[in-house]
N, C-alpha and C positions, 0 to 999 in steps of 0.2 A: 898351426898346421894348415896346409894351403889345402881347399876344399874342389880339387879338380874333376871334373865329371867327363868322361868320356863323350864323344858326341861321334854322328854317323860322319859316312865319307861328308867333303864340303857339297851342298849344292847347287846344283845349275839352274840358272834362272831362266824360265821360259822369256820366248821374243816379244810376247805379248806382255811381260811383267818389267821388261824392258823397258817398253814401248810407255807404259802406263807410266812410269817412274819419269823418264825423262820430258813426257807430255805432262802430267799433273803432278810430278814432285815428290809424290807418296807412294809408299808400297806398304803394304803390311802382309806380314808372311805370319799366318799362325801356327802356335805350338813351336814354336822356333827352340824355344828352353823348355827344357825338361821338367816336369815335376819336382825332380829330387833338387836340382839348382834354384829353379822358384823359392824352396821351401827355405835350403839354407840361406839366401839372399833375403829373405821374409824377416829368418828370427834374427840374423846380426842384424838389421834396419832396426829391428823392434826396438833388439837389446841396445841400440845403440841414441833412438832418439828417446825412451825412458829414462836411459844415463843422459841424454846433453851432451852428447860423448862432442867435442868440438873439433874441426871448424863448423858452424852450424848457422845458419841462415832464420832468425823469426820471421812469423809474420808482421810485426812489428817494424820490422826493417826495410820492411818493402814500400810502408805507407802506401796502398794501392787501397781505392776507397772501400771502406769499410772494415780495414786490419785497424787492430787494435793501437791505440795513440804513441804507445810506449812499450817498452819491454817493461814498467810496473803499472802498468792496465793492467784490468782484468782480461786475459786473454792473452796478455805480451808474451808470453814465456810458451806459445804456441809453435814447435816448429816447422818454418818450411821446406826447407832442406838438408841432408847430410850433404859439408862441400868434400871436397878432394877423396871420390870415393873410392879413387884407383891404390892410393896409399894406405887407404883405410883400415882394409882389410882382405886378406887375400881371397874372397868370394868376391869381392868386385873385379879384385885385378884378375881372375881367371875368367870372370864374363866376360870383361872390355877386351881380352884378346883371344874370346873362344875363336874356334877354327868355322864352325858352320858361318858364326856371323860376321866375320874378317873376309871370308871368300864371298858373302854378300856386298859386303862392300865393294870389294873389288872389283864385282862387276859392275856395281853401281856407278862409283868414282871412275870406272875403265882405268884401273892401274894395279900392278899386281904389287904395289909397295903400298902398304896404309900405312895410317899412322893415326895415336888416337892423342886428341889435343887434350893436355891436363889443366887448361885454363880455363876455358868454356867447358857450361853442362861438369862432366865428370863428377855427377851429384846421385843424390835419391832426391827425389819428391816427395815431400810426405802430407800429402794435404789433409786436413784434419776436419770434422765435425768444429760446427757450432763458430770458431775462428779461421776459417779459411778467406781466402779469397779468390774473385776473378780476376783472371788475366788480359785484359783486351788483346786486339789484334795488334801484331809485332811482325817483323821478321828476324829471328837471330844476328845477321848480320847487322844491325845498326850498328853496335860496340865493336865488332870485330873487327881486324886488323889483320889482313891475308894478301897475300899476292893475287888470287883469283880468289870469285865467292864459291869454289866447287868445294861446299863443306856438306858431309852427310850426317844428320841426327840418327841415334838408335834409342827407338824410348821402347822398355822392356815392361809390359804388365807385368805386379807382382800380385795381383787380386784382378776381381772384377772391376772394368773401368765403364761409366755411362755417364748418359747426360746428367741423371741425379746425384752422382760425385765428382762433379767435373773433369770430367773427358776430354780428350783433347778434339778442337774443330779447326779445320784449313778452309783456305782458299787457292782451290785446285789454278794449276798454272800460275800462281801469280811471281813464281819466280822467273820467269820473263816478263811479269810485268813494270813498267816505268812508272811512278809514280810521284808524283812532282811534293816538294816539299809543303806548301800551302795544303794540302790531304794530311799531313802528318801534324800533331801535337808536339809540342817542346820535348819529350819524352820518345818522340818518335813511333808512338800508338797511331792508327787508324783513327781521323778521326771523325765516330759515329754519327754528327748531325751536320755532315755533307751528302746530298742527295749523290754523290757520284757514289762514295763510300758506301753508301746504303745499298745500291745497288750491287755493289762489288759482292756486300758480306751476302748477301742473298744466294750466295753459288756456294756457300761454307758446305761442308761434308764433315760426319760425324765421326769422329774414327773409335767406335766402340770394341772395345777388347776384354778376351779372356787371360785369365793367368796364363805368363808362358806368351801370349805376344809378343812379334816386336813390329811397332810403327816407325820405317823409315822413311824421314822426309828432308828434302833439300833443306838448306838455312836458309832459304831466298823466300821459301816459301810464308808466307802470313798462314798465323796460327793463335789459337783462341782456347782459351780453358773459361769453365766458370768454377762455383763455388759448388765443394763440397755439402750437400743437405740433407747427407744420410746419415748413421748413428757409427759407420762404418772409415778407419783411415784410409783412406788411396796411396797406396804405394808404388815407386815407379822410379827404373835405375835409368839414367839419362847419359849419354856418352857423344862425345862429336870425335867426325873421321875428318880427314883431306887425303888424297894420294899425294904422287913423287911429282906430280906438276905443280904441286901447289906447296909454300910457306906460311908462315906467320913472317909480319915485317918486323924489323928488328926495334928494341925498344919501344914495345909497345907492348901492353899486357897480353896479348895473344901470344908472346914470345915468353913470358915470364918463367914459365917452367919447361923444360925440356920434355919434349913429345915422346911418346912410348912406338915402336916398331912393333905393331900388332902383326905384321903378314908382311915378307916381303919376295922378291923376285926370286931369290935365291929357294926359298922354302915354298914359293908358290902351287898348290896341288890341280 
């Protein structure tokens, strides 16, 4: 049965929250979800990475250092993510097209058609005690395949999020910034022992969050998690938008699955 929660009229975004979004990338709007939505989103995550319930991402899979060697390490059968969470379960697919955060978007992307990519992101986070890991600096788009980069991330607290269970960290603006490939690793990470680099992470910003969060940021923008060090899981529903200016190009994983119409001109409030 699908778990729909009413939400208030859509809201308007001050000029100033605009301003910030477009200038540094991020916005975070708090209490965005409700309680009652947190909580159902909380127990299907639960019930869902106790069962394995698959498609499902280890840490193991990641090989990012310090995950475990294998999925039969000790530690391998850790997970880090639920994938395709829009098909999941119908508490994901009424988030990814609530009405509050589809008309955030919209003003965000400035286009009153969104659309939410089922290739990218459309996961949970589940970062876990003891085998987690960090994420160095990235920008979403390395992998991605779009006509333009105007893609917006929505990452939803479903618990408390901080630096002691890795939280997420940015580098405000850097989605205008150029950055030459000799700075990037094979992987396409920032990479940490070039003094330019150093200087760059020095501007990071902490994006600490309550349940019911959500942190919006461009996919241009470089972003950083660490490791989990608390006795506590980190939970956290992750979704990418584009508007009606922008595609996935064809034949390419960005195209793989047909996009879902979260908000469009016709329905627009």
């Amino acid at each position: 049965m699908s778990t729909t929660i009413d939400t208030p009229p859509a809201p308007a975004l001050t000029t100033a929250q605009r301003e910030l979004f477009l200038r540094d990338g991020y916005l975070i709007m708090r209490g965005l979800a409700a309680a009652e939505r947190v909580n159902a989103l909380r127990r299907v995550t639960l019930e869902h990475v106790d069962a394995h319930i698959a498609p499902i991402e280890y840490e193991a899979d990641v090989a990012y250092p310090g995950a475990p060697a294998s999925r039969a390490a000790t530690g391998g059968d850790t997970p880090r993510r639920l994938r395709q969470a829009y098909d999941r379960d119908p508490v994901f697919a009424d988030w990814a097209a609530d009405g509050r955060l589809s008309a955030i978007l919209a003003q965000l992307l400035e286009s009153e058609t969104v659309y939410l990519s089922r290739n990218h992101h459309n996961c949970v986070m589940t970062k876990s005690p003891r085998y987690s890991t960090a994420t160095a600096w990235h920008r979403d788009l390395r992998y991605w395949s779009f006509e333009t980069p105007r893609l917006v991330n929505a990452w939803l607290a479903l618990g408390d999020e901080t630096r002691a269970n890795g939280c997420m960290r940015l580098l405000p603006a850097t989605q205008h910034l150029p950055i030459e490939a000799e700075r990037l690793d094979s992987a396409q990470f920032l990479r940490e022992d070039r003094p330019d680099n150093a200087e760059l992470i020095e501007s990071a910003v902490t994006a600490e969050l309550a349940p019911g969060d959500v942190l919006f940021f461009d996919a241009g923008v470089f972003h950083a998690a660490g490791a989990n060090t608390t006795d506590e899981r980190k939970l956290s529903v992750v979704t990418t938008y584009y508007g009606a200016d922008n595609a996935p190009m064809p034949d390419t994983r960005s195209a793989r699955l047909a996009p879902i119409t979260v908000r469009s001109a016709e329905h627009a409030t």
